[in-house]
N, C-alpha and C positions, 0 to 999 in steps of 0.2 A: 444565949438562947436564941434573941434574936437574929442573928447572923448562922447558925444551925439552922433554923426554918429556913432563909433564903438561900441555904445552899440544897436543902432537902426539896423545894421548890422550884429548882433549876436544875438537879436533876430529872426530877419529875418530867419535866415540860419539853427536856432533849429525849427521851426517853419515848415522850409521846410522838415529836417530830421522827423521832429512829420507824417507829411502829408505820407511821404515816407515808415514811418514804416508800418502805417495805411493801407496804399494798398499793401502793399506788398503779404497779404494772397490771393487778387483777381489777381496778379500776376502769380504769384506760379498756382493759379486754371487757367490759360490759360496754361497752360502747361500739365495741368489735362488726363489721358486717364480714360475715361466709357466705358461701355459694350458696346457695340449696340445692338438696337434691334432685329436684324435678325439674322443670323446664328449662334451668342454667339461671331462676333468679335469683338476686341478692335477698338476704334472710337476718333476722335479727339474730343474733348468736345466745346461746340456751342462758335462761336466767340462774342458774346454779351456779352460786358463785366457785363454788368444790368442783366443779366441771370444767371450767370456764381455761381456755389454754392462753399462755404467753402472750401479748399482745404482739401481734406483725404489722406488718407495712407492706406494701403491694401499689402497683399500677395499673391506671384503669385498662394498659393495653395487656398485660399477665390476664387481667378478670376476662378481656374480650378473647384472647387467645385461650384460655382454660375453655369457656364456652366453646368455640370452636373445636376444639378435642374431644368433648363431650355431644357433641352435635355430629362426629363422624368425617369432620375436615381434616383427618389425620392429624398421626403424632406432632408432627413440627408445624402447625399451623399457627403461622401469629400474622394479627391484625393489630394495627394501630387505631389510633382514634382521631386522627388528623385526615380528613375528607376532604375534599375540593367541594368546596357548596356546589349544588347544583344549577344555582341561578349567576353563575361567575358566568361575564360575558365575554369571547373571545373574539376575533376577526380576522384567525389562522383558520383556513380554507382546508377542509375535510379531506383525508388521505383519501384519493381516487380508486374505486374498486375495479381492478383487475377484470379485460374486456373477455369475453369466452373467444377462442377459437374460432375460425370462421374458415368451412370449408371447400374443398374450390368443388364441391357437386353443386347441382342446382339450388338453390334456396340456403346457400353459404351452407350446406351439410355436408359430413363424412358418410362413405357407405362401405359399408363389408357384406363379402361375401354369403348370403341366404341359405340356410339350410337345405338339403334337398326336399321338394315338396310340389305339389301341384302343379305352382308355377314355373319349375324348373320341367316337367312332363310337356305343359304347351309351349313354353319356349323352344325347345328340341322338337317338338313336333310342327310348329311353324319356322325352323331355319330348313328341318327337311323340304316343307311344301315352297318356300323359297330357294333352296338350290334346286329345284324341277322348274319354278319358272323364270330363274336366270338362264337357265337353260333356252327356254320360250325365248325370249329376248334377244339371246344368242342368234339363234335361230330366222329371227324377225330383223334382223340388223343385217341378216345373209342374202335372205330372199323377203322382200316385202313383200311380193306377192302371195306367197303363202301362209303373210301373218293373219292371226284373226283378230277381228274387228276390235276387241278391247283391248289385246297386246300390244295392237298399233297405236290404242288412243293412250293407254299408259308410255308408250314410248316419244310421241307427242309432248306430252308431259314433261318428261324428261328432258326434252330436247329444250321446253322451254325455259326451264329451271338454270337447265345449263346457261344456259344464253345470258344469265345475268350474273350477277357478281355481291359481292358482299351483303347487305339487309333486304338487299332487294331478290337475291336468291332465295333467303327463307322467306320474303312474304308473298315471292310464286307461287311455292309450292303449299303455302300454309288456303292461298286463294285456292289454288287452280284444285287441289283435295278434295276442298270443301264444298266447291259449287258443283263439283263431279258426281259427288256420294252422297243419297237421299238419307237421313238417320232412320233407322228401322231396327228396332230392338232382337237380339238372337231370338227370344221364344218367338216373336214374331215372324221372323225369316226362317229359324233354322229346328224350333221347337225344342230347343235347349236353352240351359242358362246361359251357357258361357260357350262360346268360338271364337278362335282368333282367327281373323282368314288373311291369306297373303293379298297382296293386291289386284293379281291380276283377277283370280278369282270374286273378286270384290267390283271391281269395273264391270266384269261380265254381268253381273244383278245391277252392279249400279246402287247397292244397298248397303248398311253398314252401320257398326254402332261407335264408340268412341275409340274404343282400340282398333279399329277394322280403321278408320282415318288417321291416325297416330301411327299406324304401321306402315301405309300408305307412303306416307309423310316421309319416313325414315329409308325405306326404297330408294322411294324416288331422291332425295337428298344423295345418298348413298350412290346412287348408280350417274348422279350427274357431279360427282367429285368432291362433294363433301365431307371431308376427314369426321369419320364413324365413329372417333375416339370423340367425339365433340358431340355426338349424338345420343339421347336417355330416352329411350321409353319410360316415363315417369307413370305409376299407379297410383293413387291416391283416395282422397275424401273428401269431397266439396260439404261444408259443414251446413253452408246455407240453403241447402236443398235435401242436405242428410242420404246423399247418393255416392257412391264410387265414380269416379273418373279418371279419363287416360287423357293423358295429353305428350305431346312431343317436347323434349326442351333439347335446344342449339344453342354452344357455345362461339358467340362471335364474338372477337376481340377480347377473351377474355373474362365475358360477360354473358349470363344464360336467357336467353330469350326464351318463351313460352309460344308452343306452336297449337291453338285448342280449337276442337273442332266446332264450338260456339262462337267463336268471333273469328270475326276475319282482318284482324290487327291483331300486330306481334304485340304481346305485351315484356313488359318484365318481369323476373322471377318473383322479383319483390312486391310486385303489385297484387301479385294471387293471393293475397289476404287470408281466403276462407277455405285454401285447396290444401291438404295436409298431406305433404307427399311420403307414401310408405314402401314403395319397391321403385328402384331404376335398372331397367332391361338393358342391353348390347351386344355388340358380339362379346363383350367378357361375361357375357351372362347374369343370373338375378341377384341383383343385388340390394339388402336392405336400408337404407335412410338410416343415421343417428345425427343425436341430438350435440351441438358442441361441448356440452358436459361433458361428452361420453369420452370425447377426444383423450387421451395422454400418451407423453414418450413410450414407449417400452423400455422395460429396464433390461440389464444387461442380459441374455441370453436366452430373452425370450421371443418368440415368432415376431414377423412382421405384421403378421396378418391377424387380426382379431378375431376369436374364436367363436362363432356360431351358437347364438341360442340355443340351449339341448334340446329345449322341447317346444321348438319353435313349426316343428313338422308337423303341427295340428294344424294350422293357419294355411288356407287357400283362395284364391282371389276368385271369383265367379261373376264377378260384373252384374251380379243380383243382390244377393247377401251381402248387407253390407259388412264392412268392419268398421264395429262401432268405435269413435274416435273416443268416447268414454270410458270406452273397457276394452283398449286393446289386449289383443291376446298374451297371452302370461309366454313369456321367455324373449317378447321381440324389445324387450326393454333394454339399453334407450333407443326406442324409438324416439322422435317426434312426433307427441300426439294432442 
């Protein structure tokens, strides 16, 4: 009997271990952490035991990568959980950011071609009244006696500018301009906002506002051998007086010099700090300033030439109204402003 009970006691007690192992995985699954539904945080997993699923196994980077699919980082997004602290010290020298373009207009800028407008009306309207008095010139270089008194003294001019040579050519002509022509505003002279007058016409008063010296400037450069390709009517916006201005820029050696009818030293391009240049004039005609941003290759089979702001034809220069350097006008972007 005795030996009956210890055997009925040992099944018993495997029977109990049998039952124990059995539950053991719906154990273990109360212990469980799932996602939750909302924000992607971890949640204690439902107390029903009748509910309660297979116990799993998972990695913290599965839990960060599930989050992430849930949060919109796409289907295959996986993040691990292995970071570079952010207080790790290094003494490898920072990848160099890539310098912008720099372009050979004045003030290291590109410029393209200006939509028609305004400025393109007086520009064609002052190279007419300049081939009438290249004509003059003609004329006064045939018979000096028949020149008149300001044609002669612009020719003067001329003759002196020629007479020198390299820096000392442009700061003849940036002198000999400046002390010539009194500054006197168009409403003031001419009771309009805006005129460009050619030179001679400009001598004869003896008057003149900043492009009436800029233009001067470029003549006379011009007619005493100065390669034209080398020469900008620059337009711009002095910021520290919050006015428009014109000044002459010459390329010597490579390099743009600033010819302004406020100082009587050449400066450099670089030095005009607070002058925001927005059109450069020539014989190629107006053309607008961008920004080296603006600069890239063309790709295969498209223009050379970059295409014109659509609606850049509202914008006209008047040497009164300024252009405010805060709100340039919509379509000249990229400008430089």
């Amino acid at each position: 009997m005795k030996l009956l009970k210890s055997a009925a006691s040992a099944v018993i007690a495997v029977a109990a271990l049998s039952i124990s192992l059995c539950t053991a995985p719906s154990a273990f699954a109360a212990d469980e952490l799932t996602l939750g539904d909302g924000a992607g945080e971890l949640a204690p997993a439902s107390d029903a035991a009748s509910n309660r699923p297979p116990a799993t196994f998972f990695t913290i980077s599965d839990v960060l990568a599930k989050l992430d699919r849930q949060r919109g980082r796409g289907p295959n997004a996986i993040r691990t959980a292995a970071l570079t602290p952010l207080d790790t010290a290094t003494d490898a020298m920072p990848a160099a950011k890539p310098l912008p373009p720099e372009g050979t207009e004045p003030f290291g800028l590109f410029t393209f071609r200006a939509p028609e407008n305004s400025l393109w009306r007086k520009w064609r309207g002052l190279e007419s009244d300049l081939a009438r008095e290249r004509t003059i010139l003609e004329q006064c270089r045939e018979n000096a006696a028949g020149c008149p008194s300001h044609a002669a003294q612009f020719l003067r001019l001329i003759g002196a500018v020629k007479s020198k040579s390299g820096r000392d050519r442009l700061d003849e002509a940036n002198r000999a301009v400046n002390q010539t022509i009194r500054y006197v505003s168009d409403f003031a002279q001419h009771g309009e906002a805006d005129r460009w007058t050619a030179p001679l016409a400009t001598f004869a008063t003896g008057k003149g506002d900043c492009e009436d010296y800029a233009i001067a400037k470029y003549v006379a450069l011009g007619e005493a051998g100065f390669p034209r390709e080398d020469l900008r009517l620059v337009l711009g916006r002095d910021r520290a007086i919050l006015q428009d201005h014109a000044v002459l820029a010459a390329r010597l050696d490579g390099h743009w010099l600033i010819l302004d009818s406020r100082r009587s030293e050449l400066i450099d391009d670089g030095e005009l700090g607070n002058f925001t240049p927005m059109f450069a004039i020539n014989d190629h005609g107006v053309q607008l300033f961008a920004a080296p941003y603006a600069k890239r290759f063309p790709l295969d089979g498209e223009a050379d030439a970059a295409p014109a702001a659509a609606n850049a034809t509202d914008a006209e220069w008047t040497g009164v109204d300024p252009l405010d350097a805060a709100s340039p006008p919509t379509g000249f972007l990229p400008v430089l402003m």
